[in-house]
N, C-alpha and C positions, 0 to 999 in steps of 0.2 A: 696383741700385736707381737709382743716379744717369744711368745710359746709359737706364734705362728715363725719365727724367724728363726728358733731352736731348733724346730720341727725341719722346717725347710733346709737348715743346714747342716743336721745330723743323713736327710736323706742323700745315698749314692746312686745317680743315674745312670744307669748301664746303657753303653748305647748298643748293645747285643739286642736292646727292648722296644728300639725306636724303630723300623722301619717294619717288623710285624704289628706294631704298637697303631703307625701312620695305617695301617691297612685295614686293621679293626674297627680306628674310626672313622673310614670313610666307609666301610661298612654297612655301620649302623646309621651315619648323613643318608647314603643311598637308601637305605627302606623306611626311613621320614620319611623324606620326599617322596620316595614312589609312592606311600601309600597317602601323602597328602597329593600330591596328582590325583591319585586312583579317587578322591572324595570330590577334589575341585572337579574329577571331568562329571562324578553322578549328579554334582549339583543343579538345579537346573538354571539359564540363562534368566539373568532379570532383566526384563521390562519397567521400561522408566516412559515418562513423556514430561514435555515441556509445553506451558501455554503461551501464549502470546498473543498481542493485543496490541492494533497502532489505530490513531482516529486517521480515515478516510475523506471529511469532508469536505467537499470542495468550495475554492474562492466564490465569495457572489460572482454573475455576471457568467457564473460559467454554464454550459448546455446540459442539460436534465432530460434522460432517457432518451439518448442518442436521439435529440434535437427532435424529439415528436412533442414537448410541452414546454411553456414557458422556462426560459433561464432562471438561475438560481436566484432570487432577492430578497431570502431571511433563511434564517436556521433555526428552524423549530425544534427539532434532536440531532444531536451528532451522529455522523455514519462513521463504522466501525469496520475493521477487518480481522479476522478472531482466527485463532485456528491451535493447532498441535502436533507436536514433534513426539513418534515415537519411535525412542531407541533401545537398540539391542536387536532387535531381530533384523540382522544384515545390517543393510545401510539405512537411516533415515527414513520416515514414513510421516510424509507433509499432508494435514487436512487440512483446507483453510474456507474459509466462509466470508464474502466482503456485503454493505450493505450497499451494493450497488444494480442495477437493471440490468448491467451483461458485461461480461469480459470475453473478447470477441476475436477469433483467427491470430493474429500476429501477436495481439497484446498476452491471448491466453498463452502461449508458447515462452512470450518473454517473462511474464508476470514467474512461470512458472519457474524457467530458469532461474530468475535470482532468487529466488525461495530455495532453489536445490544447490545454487551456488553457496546460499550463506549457511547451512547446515551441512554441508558435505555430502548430497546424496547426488541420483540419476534422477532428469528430469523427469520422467516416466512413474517415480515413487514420489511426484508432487500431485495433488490434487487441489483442483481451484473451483470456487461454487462462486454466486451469488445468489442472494436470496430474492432479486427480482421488484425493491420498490419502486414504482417511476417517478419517485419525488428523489430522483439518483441519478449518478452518471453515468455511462459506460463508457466502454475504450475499445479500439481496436485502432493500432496506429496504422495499419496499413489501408484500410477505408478512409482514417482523416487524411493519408498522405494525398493519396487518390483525389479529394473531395477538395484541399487546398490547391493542386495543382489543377481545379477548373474554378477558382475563386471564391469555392465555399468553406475557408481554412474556418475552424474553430465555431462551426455549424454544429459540430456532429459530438463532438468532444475538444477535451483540454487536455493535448495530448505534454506537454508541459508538466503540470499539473500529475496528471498518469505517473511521468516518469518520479515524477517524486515519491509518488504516493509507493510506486512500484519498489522503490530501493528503502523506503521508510518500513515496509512490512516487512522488508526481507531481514533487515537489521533489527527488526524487533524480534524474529525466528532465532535471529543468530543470537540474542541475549539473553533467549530463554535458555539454550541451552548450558547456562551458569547455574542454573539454577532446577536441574530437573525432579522427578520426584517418584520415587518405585509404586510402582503398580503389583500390588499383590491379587488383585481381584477383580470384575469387571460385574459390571448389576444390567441386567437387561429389564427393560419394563416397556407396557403401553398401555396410554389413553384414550377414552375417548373422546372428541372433540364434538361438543352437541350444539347444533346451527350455526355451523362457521359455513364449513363446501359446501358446495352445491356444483352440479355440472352445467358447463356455458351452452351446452348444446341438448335443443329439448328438439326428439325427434317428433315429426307427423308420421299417421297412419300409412303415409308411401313409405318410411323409412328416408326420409332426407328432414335436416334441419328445417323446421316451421317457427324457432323462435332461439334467438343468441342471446342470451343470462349471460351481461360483462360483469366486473365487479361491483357497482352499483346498481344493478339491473330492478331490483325491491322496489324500484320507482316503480315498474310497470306490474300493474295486481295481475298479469297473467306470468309473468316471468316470478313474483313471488309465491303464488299459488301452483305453479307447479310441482311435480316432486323433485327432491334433489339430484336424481339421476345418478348416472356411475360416478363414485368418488370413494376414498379407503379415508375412513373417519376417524383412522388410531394413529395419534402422535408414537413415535416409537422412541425411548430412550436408552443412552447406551452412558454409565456413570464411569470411572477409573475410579480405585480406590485404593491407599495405600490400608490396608488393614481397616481400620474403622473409620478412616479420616479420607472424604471425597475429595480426587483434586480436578476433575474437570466433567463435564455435562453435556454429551452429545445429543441432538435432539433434531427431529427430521417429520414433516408435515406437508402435506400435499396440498398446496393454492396459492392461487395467485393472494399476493398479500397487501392488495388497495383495498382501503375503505374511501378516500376521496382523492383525488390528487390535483396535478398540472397547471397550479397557483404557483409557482415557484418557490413553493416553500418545503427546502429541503430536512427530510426527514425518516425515519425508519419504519413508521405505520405503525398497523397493529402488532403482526411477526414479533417485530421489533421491542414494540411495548412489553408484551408477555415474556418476552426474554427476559427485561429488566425485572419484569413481577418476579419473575422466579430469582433472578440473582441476589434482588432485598431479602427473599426468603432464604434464601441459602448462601450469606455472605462470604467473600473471599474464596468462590467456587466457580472459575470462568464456566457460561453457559456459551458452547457453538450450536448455533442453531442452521440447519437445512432445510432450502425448498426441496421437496417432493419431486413428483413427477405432478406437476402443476399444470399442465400447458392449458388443460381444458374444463379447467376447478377455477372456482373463485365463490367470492363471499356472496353472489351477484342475490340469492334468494332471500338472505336475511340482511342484508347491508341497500340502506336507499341514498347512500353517498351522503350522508347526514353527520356533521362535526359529534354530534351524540354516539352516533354508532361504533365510530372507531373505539371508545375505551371498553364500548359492550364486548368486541367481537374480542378487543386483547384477553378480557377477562376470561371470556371462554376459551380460548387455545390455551391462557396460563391455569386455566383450571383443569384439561387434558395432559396436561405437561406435568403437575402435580400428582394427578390419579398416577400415570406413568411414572412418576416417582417412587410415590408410594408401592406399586404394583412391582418393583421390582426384583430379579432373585439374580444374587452373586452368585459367582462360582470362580473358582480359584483360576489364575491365568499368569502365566507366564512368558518369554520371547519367543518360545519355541511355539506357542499358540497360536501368535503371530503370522499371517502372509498377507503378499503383497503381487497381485495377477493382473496381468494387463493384455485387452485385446484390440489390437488397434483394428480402425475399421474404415472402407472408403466409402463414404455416404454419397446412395445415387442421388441426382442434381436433379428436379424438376425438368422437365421438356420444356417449359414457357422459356427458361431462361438460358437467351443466349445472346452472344457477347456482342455483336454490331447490333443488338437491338438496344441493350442495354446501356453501350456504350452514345450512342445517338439521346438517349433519355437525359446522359448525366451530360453530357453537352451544350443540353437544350434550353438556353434562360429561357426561354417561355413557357419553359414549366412549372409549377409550383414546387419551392425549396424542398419541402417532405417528400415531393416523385425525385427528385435530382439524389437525395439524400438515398434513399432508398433503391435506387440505380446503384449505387456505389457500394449499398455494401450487399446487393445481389453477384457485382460484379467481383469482387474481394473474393467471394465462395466461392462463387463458378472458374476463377480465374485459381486461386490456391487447391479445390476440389480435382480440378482438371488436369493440375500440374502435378499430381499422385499424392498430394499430403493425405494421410488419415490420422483419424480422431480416436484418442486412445477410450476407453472403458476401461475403467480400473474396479477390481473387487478387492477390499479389504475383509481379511477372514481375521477372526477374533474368537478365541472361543469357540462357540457354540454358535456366534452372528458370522453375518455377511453384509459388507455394503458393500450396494455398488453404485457406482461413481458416473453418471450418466450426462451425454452432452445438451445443450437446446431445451426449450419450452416442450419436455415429451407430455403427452399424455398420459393419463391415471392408469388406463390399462396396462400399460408397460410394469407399474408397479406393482401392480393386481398380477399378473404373471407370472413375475418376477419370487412372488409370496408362495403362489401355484406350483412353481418348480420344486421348490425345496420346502415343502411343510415341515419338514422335521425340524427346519434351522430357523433361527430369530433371523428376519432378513427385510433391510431396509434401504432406502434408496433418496442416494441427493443427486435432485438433475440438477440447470443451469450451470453447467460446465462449460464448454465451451459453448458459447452462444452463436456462433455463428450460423448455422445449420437454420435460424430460428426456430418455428413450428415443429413438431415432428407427430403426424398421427397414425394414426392405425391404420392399417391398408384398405378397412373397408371404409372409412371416415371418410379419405379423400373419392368416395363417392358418394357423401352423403348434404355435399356442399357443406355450407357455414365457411367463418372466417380462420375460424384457424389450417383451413388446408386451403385457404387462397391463396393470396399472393402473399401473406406472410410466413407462409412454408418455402424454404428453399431446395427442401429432397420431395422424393416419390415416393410411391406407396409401397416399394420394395423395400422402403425403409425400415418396415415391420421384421421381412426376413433376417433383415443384417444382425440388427440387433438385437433382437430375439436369440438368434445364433451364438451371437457374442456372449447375450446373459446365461443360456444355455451353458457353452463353453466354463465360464468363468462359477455357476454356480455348481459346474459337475453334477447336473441333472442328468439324470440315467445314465452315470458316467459308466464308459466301455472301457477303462482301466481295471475298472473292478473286476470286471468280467473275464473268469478263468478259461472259459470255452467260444465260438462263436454260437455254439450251441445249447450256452444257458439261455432259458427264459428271462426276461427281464421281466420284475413284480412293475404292474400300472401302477401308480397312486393317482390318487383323484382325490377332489372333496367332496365325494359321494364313499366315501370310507367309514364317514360316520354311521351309515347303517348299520355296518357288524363290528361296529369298534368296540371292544370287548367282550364281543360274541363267539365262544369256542364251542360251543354246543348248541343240541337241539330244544334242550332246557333251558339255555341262556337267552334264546331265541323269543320261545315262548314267553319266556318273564319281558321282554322289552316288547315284544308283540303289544300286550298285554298293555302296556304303559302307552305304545302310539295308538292302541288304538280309542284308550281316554282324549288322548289329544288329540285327535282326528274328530273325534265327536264335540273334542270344546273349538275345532276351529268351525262347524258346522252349527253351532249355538243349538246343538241336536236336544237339550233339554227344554228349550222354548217352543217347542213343536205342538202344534194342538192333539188335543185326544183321538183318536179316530174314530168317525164315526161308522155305523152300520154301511156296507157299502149301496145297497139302493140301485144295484145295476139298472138300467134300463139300456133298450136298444130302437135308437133314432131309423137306421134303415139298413137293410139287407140287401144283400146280390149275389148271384153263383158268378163266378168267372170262369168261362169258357170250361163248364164242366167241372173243374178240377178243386176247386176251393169257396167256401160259404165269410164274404168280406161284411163284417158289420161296424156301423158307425154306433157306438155305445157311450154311456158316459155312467161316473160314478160318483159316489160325495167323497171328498178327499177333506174338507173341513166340514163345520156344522152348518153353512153358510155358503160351503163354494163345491163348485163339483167339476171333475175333470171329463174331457175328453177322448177316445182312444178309437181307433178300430183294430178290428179285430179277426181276426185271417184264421178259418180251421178247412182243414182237405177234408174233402169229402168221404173218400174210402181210406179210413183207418182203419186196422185189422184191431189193433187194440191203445192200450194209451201211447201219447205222440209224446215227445220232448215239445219243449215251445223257448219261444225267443221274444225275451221284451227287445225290439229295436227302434233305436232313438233318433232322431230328427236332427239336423245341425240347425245353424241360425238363420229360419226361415220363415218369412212373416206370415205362411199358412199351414204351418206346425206339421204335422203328419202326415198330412196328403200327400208329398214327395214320398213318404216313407212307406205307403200304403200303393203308391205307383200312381195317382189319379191325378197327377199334373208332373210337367214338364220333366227332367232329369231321369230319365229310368234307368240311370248309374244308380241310385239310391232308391229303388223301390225295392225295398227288403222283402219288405210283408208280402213281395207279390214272386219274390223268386222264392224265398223260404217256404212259404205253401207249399211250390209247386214241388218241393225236395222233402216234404212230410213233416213239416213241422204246424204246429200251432203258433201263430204271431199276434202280438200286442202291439202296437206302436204309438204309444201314449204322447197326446198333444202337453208343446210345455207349457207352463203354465203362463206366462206371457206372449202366444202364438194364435192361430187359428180361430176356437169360439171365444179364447180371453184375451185377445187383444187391446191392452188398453188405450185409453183417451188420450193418451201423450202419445201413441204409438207403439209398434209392436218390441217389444225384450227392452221396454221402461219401468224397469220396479219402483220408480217412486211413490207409486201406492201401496206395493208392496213392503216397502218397509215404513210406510206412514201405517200402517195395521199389524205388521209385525217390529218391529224396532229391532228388537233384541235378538232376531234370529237374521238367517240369510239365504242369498238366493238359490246356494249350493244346498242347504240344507234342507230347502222347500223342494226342490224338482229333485235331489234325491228319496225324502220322503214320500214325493206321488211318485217315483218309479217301484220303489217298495211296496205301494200299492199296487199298483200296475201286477206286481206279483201276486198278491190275494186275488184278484179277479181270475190271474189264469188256475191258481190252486183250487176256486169254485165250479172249476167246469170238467165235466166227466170226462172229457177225453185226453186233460193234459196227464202226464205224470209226472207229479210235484219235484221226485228229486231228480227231474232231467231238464234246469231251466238255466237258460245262460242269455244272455245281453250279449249287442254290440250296436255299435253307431260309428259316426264320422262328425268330427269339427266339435263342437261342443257337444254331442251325441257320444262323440268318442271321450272327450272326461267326463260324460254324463256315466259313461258305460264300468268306467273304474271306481269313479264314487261311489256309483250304486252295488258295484260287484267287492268291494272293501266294508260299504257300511252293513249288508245283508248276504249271508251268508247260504243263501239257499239258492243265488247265481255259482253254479256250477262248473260253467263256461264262461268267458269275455273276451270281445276282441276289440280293439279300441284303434281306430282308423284318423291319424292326424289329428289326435287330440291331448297325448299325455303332454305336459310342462312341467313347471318350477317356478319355484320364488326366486332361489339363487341362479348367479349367471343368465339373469334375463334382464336386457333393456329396457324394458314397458314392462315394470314386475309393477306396477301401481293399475297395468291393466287390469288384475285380479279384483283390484277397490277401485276401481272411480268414482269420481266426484259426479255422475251422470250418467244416463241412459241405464245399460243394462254393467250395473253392481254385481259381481260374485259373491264378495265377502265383505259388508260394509266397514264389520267394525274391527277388522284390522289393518284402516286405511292410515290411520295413523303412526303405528308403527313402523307400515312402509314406507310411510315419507321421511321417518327417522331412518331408514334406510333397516332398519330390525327385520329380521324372519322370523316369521310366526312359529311357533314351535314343533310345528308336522310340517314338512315338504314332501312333494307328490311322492318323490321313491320311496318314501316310507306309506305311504296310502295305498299305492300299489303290492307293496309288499304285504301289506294285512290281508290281499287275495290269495297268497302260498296259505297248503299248497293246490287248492283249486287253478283251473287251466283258465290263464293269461295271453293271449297275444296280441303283440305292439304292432305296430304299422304306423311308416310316416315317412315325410320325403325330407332327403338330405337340404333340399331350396325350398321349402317350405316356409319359409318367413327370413328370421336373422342367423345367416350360416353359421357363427361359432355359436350360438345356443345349438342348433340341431345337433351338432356337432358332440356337444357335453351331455346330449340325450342317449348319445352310445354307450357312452363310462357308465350312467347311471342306468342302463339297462343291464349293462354287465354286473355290476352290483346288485339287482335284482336277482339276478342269476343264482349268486350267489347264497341268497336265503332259500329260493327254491332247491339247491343243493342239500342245505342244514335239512331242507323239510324230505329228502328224499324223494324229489318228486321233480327232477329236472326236466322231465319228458313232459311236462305241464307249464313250461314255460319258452316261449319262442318272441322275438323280434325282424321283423323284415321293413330293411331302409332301400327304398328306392330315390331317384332322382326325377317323378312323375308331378312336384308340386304338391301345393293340399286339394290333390284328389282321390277320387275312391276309384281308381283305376283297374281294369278289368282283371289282372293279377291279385291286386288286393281283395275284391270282392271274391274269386276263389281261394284265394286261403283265409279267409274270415268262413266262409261259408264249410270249406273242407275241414275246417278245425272246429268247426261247432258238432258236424260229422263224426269227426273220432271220438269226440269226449261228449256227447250227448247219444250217439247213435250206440245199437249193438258193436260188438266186433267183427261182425259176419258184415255190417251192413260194409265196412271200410277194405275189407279183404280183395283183394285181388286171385285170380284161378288162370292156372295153366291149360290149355288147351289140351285135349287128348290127344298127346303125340302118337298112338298108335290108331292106324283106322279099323273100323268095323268090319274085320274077317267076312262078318255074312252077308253082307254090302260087295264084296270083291266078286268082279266077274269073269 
């Protein structure tokens, strides 16, 4: 101290030194700072979130699932309200999830305000779910206003109650954010969830509902024996994680979530359960869980409303949530990763619903209270619908994911679309938003009857367009920003992509050819086929027809034991060998003889126009038709697979079409490498089986017959439990809702690059299946490109129905023509435009 005071006062301060002195050091302050800006701006934005958590449940005595089932009079589990604040990226971004049946018009508006009130955001960046139990309450105070002003106050809800609950979450939001927590990373994963959905609506053979699967539906053995139908089986999970340490669990599952209810015993169900499974397992880790797109899902197949069942069914969605846990991959995320899109949308109203009718119902004491009740809050929509309000859609983007944020009890398809739009992105979806809307289904559902597009729908069927549009918009599916020209092409995706997914060559080609067509043969059980025996032609009766062609009814041994049927078509003046045509028969209880022209339909007598155009024709009876018609009746393979087990029906009638070809290879007039197939209805996948498994059809035309496993409604029609069986034994895995590991566009593809042509009408059964028959014909396309040989592949869609219509039967016919016949035979010639000089007079 003292050398410092020596020091200090031997020194003399010039003040010549101080104001170049003052300049240097601000100087040097300025390029600190500028170059610590210059790091604070490269930094990137941090992402924090806050959990929070308040109990919802309400007083005894109060109304449970907007007054459709007993009041409240025990509490079996607490009901919850859960959610998350995430900041930094702008303002506030509110998820919240309650254990209640609906948050409904007025209440979802206000619910959401005080949620945006007490964290400082737009109410437009809140989002409100419920997860849908009915042992819960819902709210909408402008229906209970309505509902007390004709004497039914406190029928419908505790609107009371509501508001507490309303200001209690919001102040729970607000305290989380004391306490929030950096997000360095985000883990995306999915489960699957084995015998929970099932879908409520099992269609009949017209295409309209023939049986309603509610949530206990396993009582009835035909609604449990059913298959599950359309429903998306994968829990999807979304983690935050500060570095190694998770701080909250998003999780999002499509069904309704009754196993028993309407005792008044309030409670969270199973949903609920398996939330808690997970949370023991992963303490001090809030879990928010989402209904789905549930509207038309429920447990109804494996659930018989049995107090045993509910811990079964939690087990199983907590053992999906798990796998999904397990299953999932971080990636680094920041605020800037971050958005928050909102599409507001005005949802068309149903035609039934209109307001002197409506308002006469809630009027009326001699109604029963659930019609009075339900007047009111038909009228709440129609009346707030009417007066311009729309229903937001909100998409939160993250990463790599997508939610979106969807109103009312939608349907599964919505989320299955949704998936459809953006394959490249993890993308999942929480309906029960705003609930007021109720119902929302598919545009072709609300003509398929059942109860969810009754009277518990409140919109139309254009409701499909709206919101389709919206998730469109919001998922920036074939987004036209991107787009530098109006004249770039936009690439299709489709999920017929996996044909040449990783396919760059004609060698990559071949090697996966190679592999489907292993598995084409294991889904055909093609190794339990019997040996073949000697074929033993014989021929039952002959006829000329009209000159022109020699028609024989022939039969052959196709087993050691059983022998087939066929007639047999050869023209009379052939100059030397003919091409020939095996053509197949559709589902017809006297097999051939349509096919041969000697009863009814001569739209389908093949054998009897192909003659007459110089071919050689087969038209082999199938083997459950004509002379084998069995004793159950005709195309009943239950004998069939009491004697074979272990093979199948496809793999037996493509075996005897196979044969069908050694017969024509034994007769002198055909020439072996000009032989090509075609049929109509199961004639026509009779004609691609047989032209995939055997490789000496040359030609094929397949006339309203190609399908799929995927994107079909009735995919369990391939295995039924009855009559005529295709594939028995992968009837299993399609009730697991599984695809067998070869689907048709790959069966078809093992015909490149031999000549292919499709035919089939765009109303030909269930329009958005035909519809996805195009993508994956164009996908075809595409192999027959790799194969060099696209002039061997063609499709024609008309809108004629499943018929074999006069257009169609000439381009089946012309195209067997070009690719079996000479080239001379197809050529066209110019007239001699100049005339005969020595002819002129």
């Amino acid at each position: 101290m003292t050398q410092w005071k020596l020091a200090h006062s031997e020194f003399r301060y010039d003040d010549r030194l101080r104001q170049p002195m003052i300049g240097y050091l601000w100087l040097v302050v300025s390029i600190l700072l500028t170059s610590s800006n210059v790091a604070w701006a490269d930094a990137a934005p941090v992402l924090k979130v806050a959990v929070f958590q308040a109990d919802v449940t309400p007083p005894l005595g109060s109304p449970l699932c907007n007054g459709g089932v007993k009041p409240a009079m025990e509490i079996v589990t607490p009901l919850t309200a859960r959610g998350i604040v995430l900041l930094g990226a702008d303002q506030p971004i509110v998820l919240c999830a309650f254990d209640w049946v609906g948050i409904a018009n007025e209440s979802h508006d206000r619910f959401r305000e005080a949620l945006a009130e007490a964290v400082g955001t737009a109410t437009e960046r809140v989002s409100l779910h419920t997860l849908h139990q009915h042992d819960a309450p819902g709210s909408d105070f402008a229906t209970e206003r309505l509902l007390a002003a004709h004497g039914l106050e406190r029928f419908y809800s505790n609107p009371d109650f509501d508001a507490v609950v309303m200001q209690r979450v919001a102040a729970a939001a607000k305290a989380a954010l004391d306490t929030p927590q950096p997000v360095t990373h985000i883990g995306l994963g999915s489960g699957r969830v084995e015998k929970v959905a099932s879908n409520r609506r099992i269609l009949g053979p017209d295409g309209r509902v023939t049986l309603q699967r509610q949530s206990s539906g396993g009582k009835n053995p035909a609604a449990r024996e059913a298959p599950e139908g359309t429903i998306d089986p994968l829990v999807k999970l979304i983690t935050f994680w500060n570095n190694d340490q998770a701080c909250a669990v998003l999780t999002y599952y499509a069904t309704h979530p009754q196993s028993y209810y309407g005792q008044g015993s309030v409670n969270w169900d199973f949903v609920g359960m398996a939330r808690e499974i997970r949370e023991q397992t992963l303490p001090g880790i809030l879990h928010v869980h989402f209904d789905g797109a549930g509207g038309n899902v429920a447990a109804g197949k494996y659930n018989d409303g049995s107090t045993e069942t509910r811990p079964v069914l939690a087990q199983r969605l907590a053992e999906g949530m798990k796998q999904a846990w397990q299953s999932q991959q971080k990636q680094p995320v920041t605020a800037s990763d971050v958005g928050w899109q909102v599409e507001s949308v005005a949802m068309p109203v149903r035609n039934a619903l209109r307001e002197d009718e409506l308002l006469a119902k809630l009027v009326d004491p001699n109604l029963e209270v659930t019609d009075r009740l339900r007047a009111a809050r038909d009228l709440t929509f129609l009346r707030r619908t009417e007066g311009g309000h729309r229903i937001p859609i909100g998409c939160l983007s993250l990463g790599s994911a997508r939610i979106l944020h969807m109103p009312g009890e939608l349907f599964v398809e919505y989320q299955l679309a949704a998936q459809q739009m953006r394959p490249d992105l993890f993308v999942a979806m929480a309906a029960y938003g705003d609930y007021g809307p109720g119902y929302i289904g598919t545009s072709i559902a609300y003509s398929q009857g059942g109860y969810e597009t009754g009277i518990v729908s409140r919109v139309a069927p254009e409701v499909e367009q709206v919101l389709t549009g919206a998730m469109q918009t919001l998922l920036h599916a074939n987004p036209t920003e991107e787009r530098t020209s109006l004249f770039d092409v936009p690439v299709i995706h489709s999920s017929w992509d996996d044909l040449t997914d990783g396919i760059q060559t004609k060698s990559d080609w071949q090697q996966r050819r190679t592999e489907l067509k292993a598995k084409y043969l294991e889904l055909l059980r093609d190794q339990y086929k019997p040996q073949k025996p000697a074929l033993d032609l014989e021929v039952h009766e002959e006829v000329i027809v009209d000159g022109v062609y020699r028609r024989q009814l022939i039969s052959y041994a196709v087993e050691a034991d059983e022998r087939a049927h066929a007639y047999l078509g050869i023209p009379l003046e052939l100059t030397g060998k003919a091409p020939a045509i095996v053509a197949l028969h559709g589902t017809y209880e006297f097999g051939a003889k349509r096919a041969a022209g000697l009863i009814d339909n001569p739209d389908k007598a093949y054998l009897d126009h192909l003659c007459r155009r110089g071919y050689v024709v087969i038209a082999p009876e199938h083997f459950v038709s004509g002379h084998r018609v069995p004793p159950e009746g005709p195309y009943d393979t239950g004998r069939f697979y009491e004697k074979h087990p272990q093979w199948t029906a496809v793999g037996k009638f493509t075996y005897e079409h196979s044969i069908a070809i050694d017969v024509l290879q034994t007769l002198d007039q055909v020439d072996g490498e000009r032989i090509g197939a075609l049929g109509h209805s199961l004639g026509g996948h009779g004609t691609f089986f047989l032209a995939a498994y055997d490789e000496r059809i040359k030609a094929s035309a397949c006339n309203c017959g190609a399908s799929f496993f995927r994107h079909n409604p009735n995919v369990t029609g391939w295995s039924r439990d009855h009559w005529y069986v295709y594939f028995k034994p992968i009837r299993e895995g399609l009730l697991k809702a599984e695809l067998p590991p070869i689907d048709f566009h790959e069966i078809i593809a093992l015909i490149a690059p031999r000549a292919y042509l499709d035919l089939s009408g765009l109303n030909d059964g269930h329009g958005p299946t035909q519809r996805q028959r195009l993508l994956m014909l164009m996908k075809i396309m595409d192999i027959y490109e790799l194969e060099e040989a696209p002039q061997n592949f063609a499709f024609y869609v008309h809108g004629r129905g499943h018929s074999v219509a006069h257009e169609s039967r000439q381009l089946m016919y012309g195209w067997m023509d070009t690719h079996l016949k000479p080239p001379e035979a197809t050529q066209t010639r110019l007239l001699n435009s100049e005339p005969d000089r020595s002819t002129r007079e």
